[in-house]
Steps between C-alpha positions, in 0.01 A plus 500: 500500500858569492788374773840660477795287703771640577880375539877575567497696769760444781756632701822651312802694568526909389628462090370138472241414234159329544239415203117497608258306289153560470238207367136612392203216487183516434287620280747757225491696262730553178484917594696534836753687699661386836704698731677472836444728774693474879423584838750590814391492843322844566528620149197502204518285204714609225559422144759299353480418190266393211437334168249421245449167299704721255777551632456840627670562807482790805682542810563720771750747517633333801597165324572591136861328388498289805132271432363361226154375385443182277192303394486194400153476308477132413554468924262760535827577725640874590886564633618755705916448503617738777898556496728715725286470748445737818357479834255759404354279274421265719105466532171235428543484128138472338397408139181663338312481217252614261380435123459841357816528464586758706875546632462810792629530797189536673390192764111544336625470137530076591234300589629163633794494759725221642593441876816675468815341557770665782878613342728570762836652441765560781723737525 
């Protein structure tokens, strides 16, 4: 079993900068990819951004230049650093994972999921 925590979320002014952390535990394996997805109120899940053990990394259109994605492997640890922030990005921020090492954008390309943390940015 798995259990992905997530952190950093909070509330934030429109071109302020917040850094979300994810933590994985459990059982793990050397071969893995984690991703964040988000969630506004009435909206579907949407990818954010991804990255393997290796360093390969994938985002969105909507956040390219303006997020980035880290891992920290010996923290079995994953970043997301979200600058110039905008009140459309405000949403539940959720971290996912899977170990095949797959980096999509698709919700059923990760197997394990956090609780989501909330990001609010005012206007």
């Amino acid at each position: 079993q798995v259990q992905l925590v997530e952190s950093g979320g909070g509330l934030v002014q429109a071109g302020d900068s917040l850094r979300l952390s994810c933590t994985a535990s459990g059982r793990f394996f050397s071969s893995y990819a984690m991703g964040w997805f988000r969630q506004a109120p009435g909206k579907e899940r949407e990818f954010v951004a991804a990255i393997r053990r290796s360093g390969n990394t994938y985002y969105a259109d909507s956040v390219k230049g303006r997020f980035t994605i880290s891992g920290d492997n010996a923290k079995n640890t994953v970043y997301l650093q979200m600058n110039s922030l905008k009140p459309e990005d405000t949403a539940v921020y959720y971290c996912a994972a899977n170990f095949r090492g797959v980096i999509g954008p698709r919700r059923n390309d990760y197997d394990y999921w956090g609780q989501g943390t909330q990001v609010t940015v005012s206007s």
